[in-house]
C-alpha positions, 0 to 999 in steps of 0.5 A: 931877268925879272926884278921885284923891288915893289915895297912890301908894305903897301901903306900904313895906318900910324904904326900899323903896317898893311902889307900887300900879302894881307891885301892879297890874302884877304881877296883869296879869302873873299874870292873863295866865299863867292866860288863857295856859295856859287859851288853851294847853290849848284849843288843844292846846299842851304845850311851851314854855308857861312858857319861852315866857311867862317869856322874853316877860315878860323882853322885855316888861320890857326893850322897855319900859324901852327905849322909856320911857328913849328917849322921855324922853331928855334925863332920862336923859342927864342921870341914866343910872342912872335907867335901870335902875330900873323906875318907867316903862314903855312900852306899845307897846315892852312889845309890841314887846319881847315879840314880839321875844323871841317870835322869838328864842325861837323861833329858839334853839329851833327851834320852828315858826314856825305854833306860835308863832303859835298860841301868839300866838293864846293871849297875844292873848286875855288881853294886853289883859286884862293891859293894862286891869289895869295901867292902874288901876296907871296911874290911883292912880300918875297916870302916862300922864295927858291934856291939860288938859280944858275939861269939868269932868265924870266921866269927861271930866275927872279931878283929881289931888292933888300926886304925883311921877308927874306934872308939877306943873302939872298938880296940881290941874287938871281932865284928861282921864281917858286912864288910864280911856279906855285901861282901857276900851279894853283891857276893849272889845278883851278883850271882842271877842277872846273872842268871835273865839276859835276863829274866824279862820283861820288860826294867828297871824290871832287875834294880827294882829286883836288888834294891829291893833285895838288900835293903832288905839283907843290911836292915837285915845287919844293925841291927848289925851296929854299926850306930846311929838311926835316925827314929823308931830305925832304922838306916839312911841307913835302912830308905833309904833301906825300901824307895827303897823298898816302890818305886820299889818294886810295880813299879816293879809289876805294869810294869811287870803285865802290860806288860804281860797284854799287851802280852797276848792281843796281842796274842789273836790278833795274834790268832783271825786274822786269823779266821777272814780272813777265815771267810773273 
């Protein structure tokens, strides 16, 4: 059995404390710029490439923070200042946030909706890249962790040495390693992603397949959670999960449906031409 006593505090600047989870979170952050202008340059995308990623970090941070204190209400009612620190964030409403940012963005600027979604094809390649490198932030922080596990083997089951990131009856006790299973899922989503580059059509389906199957691992993921539930047994991120799911998964069919329509009748336009004239 695997256990994880490493300090999360990686070291301290007088009394500011630097935490492996920043370290981890400031390289997914930094990973995603390269994947995103790498992404950008191959699709032929020069404008708005840094605003566009600097404004979506922004959104992702502030989505986060919002879904985190939400989802820990009570906490914060109790202790509002804590609101505005940074030391938790929520997945899904990272997401959330970054694509409402996205809009927003757009809308100031006027931008075209079909070069948004390109550009969300660009992020789609190295977000879940992004997210598997903040999860080893998660795993030495022992934040997200999973429900009491009655296996006692790697990697069923992890211990972890006392930490304030986690709730005092869970120290010491064998868990699911939900860190790694959401690590492992980002890398499985990264993977397949990569090898669909170029391949769906049209602009944005790229995006919509990566949000889409991705909320669908991290929805199996949280069954083992140990989160509260907040509708139908179902945790607050589940509820998000199957909201994505609801929204982008039938975008996603309708817009490559129709543009395949759209294809096909302009090929059998292409191929009628032709006759005609000879006709002619």
């Amino acid at each position: 059995m695997l256990t994880i006593s490493i300090n999360p505090v990686a070291f301290t600047i007088g009394s500011l404390e630097i935490r492996w989870y920043g370290i981890m979170v400031a390289i997914a952050v930094a990973s995603l710029l390269v994947m995103m202008l790498r992404e950008t340059k191959r699709l032929g995308i020069q404008r708005d490439v840094y605003s566009l990623f600097f404004w979506g970090i922004v959104g992702g941070i502030v989505g986060g923070r919002l879904a985190f204190v939400v989802y820990d209400w009570p906490h914060f009612i109790a202790h509002p200042l804590d609101v505005f620190g940074l030391e938790g964030m929520a997945q899904n409403g990272m997401i959330i946030g970054v694509v409402a940012a996205a809009l927003i963005y757009m809308a100031a600027t006027k931008m075209r909706f079909s070069i948004l979604l390109s550009f969300g094809d660009a992020a789609a390649v190295g977000t879940p890249l992004a997210l598997a490198i903040a999860r080893i932030g998660c795993t030495l922080n022992g934040c997200c962790s999973g429900q009491p596990s009655p296996f006692n083997f790697f990697p069923l089951a992890v211990i972890y040495t006392p930490r304030d990131a986690m709730a005092p009856e869970y120290w010491g006790v064998p868990l699911y390693f939900t860190q790694f299973y959401h690590l492992l899922w980002g890398l499985i989503v990264f993977g397949i992603v990569w090898r669909l580059r170029g391949k769906l059509t049209p602009e944005g389906s790229l995006f919509f397949f990566f949000i889409c199957i991705f909320a669908a691992g991290d929805f199996a993921i949280r069954f083992l959670r140990t989160d509260d539930p907040v509708l139908w047994g179902l945790r607050q991120s589940q509820v998000l999960d199957l909201a994505a799911l609801a929204i982008f998964l039938p975008w996603l069919i309708i817009r490559m449906r129709r543009f395949r329509k759209q294809a096909l009748a302009g090929e059998l336009a292409n191929q009628t031409e032709p006759a005609q004239n000879q006709e002619a």
